[in-house]
C-alpha positions in Angstrom: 86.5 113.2 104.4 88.1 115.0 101.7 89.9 117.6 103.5 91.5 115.8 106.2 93.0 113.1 103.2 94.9 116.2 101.2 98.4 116.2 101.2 98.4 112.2 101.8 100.0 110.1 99.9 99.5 106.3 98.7 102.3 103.8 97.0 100.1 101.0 94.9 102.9 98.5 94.5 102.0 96.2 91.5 103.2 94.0 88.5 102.6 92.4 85.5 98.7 90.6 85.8 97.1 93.0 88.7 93.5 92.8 88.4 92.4 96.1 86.4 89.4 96.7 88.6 91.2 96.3 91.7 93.9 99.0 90.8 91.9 101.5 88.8 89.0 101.9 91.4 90.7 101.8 94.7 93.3 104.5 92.9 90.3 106.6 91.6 88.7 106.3 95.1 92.2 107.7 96.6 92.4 110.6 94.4 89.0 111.3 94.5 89.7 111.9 98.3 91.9 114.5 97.0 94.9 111.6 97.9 98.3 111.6 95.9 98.6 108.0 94.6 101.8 106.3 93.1 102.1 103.1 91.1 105.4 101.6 92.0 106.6 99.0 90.1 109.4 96.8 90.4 111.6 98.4 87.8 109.7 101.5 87.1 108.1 100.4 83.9 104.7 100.4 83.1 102.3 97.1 83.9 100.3 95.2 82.3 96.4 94.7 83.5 94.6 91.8 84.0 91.0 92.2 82.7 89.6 89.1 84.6 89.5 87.1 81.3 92.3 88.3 78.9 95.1 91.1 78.9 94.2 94.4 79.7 95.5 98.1 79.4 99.3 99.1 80.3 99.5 101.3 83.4 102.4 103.5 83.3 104.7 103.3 86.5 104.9 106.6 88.8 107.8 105.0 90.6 110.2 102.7 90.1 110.7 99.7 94.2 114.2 101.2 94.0 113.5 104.8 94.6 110.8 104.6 97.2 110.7 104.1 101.0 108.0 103.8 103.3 108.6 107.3 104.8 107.4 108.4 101.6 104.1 107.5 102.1 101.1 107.5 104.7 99.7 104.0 103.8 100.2 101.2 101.3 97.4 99.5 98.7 97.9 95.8 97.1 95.8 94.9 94.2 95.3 91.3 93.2 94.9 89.3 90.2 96.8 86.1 90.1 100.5 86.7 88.1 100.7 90.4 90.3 101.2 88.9 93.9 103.1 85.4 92.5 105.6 87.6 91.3 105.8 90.1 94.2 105.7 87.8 97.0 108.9 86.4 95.7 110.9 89.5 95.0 112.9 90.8 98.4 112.7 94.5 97.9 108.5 94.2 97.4 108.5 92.5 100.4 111.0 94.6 102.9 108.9 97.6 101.5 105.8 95.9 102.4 107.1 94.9 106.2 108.1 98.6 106.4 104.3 99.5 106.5 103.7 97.3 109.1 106.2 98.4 111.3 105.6 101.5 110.9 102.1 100.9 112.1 100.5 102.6 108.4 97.1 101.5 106.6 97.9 98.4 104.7 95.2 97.6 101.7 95.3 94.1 99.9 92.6 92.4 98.1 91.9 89.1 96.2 95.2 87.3 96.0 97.4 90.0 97.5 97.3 88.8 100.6 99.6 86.1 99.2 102.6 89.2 99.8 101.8 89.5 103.0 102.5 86.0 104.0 105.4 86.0 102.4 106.5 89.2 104.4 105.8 87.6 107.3 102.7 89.9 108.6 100.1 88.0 109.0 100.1 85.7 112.1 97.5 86.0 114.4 95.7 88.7 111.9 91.9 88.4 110.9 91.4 88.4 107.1 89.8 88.0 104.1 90.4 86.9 100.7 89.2 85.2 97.4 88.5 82.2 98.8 90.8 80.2 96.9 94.0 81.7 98.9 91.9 80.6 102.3 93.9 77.5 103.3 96.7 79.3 102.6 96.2 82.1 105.3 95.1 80.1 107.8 98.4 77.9 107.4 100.1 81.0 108.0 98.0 81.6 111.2 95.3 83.7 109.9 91.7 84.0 111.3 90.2 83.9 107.8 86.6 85.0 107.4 84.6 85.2 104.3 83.3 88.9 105.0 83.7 91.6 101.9 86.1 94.0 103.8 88.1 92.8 107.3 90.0 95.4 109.0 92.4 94.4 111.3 94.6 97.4 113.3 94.6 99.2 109.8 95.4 95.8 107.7 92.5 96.2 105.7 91.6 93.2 103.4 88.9 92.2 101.0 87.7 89.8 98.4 87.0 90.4 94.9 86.3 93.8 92.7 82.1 92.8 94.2 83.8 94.1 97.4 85.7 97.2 95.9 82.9 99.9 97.6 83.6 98.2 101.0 87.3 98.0 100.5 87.7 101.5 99.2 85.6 102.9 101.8 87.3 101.0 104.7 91.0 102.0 103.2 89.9 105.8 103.4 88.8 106.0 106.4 92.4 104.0 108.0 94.4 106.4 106.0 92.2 109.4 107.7 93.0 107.8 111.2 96.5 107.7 110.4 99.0 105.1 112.1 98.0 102.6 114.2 99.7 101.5 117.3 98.3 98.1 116.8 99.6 97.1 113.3 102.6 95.5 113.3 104.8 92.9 111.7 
């Protein structure tokens, strides 16, 4: 899979509180696959993890919200963690850059409590999905068919649980970003 994922690249758009585990493997996966992978941030400034029981290690920023654009990249990964997507799905530019993916029909990855964004971007409606369980009620009140599977992909929306699901979501986020854009994804 390697060789058709060179020369791709991936914006991880995060803040303050993402789950460690569900940044540091999925972008380990990425590059692995020989994938050029960017942490943007909302002011370009490095981030604080979330090591599921106390503060973690500081991840420095590739990218500051500001200086990116879709175009810039072939697909888009959203770690969880609670503080991360509280903060994101309330800050405009996060969630126009987010949309963007969508209409551009590119691989969207977002697991745990990310999928919070995507409501808030206004993505979701009619979309099969999964998260931690605790966000359920709140994607099916935005008109989600939520399932309780490890990995749901969805026209290249590809969603997941907890880090017990990273293998599945990693795996499943590769192979969308191989396939490329998706005439079915959409905002």
């Amino acid at each position: 899979m390697s060789q058709a994922l060179n020369a791709k690249r991936v914006a991880i758009l995060a803040a303050d509180g993402f789950e460690e585990s569900e940044l540091s493997v999925p972008r380990a996966s990425l590059q692995k696959n020989g994938i050029e992978v960017h942490i943007v941030t909302p002011d370009g400034k490095g981030i604080r993890a979330w090591a599921e029981t106390e503060w973690g290690d500081t991840y420095e920023a590739d990218k500051a919200l500001s200086d990116v654009s879709e175009s810039d990249y072939h697909a888009l990964m959203l770690p969880g963690g609670l503080f991360n997507p509280d903060e994101l799905r309330t800050n405009d530019d996060a969630l126009s850059f987010v949309k963007a993916f969508f209409q551009a029909g590119k691989p969207v990855g977002a697991i745990c409590h990310a999928p919070w964004i995507l409501i808030n971007a206004g993505v979701v409606d009619g979309r099969k999905m999964t998260s931690v369980p605790s966000i359920a009620l709140d994607l099916k009140n935005a008109g989600v068919n939520w399932v309780d599977e490890a990995v749901v992909c969805d026209e290249a929306l590809v969603t997941s649980r907890t880090p017990k699901d990273l293998d599945a979501f990693c795996s499943k986020l590769l192979e969308e970003i191989q396939e490329g854009k998706h005439s079915g994804q959409h905002a």
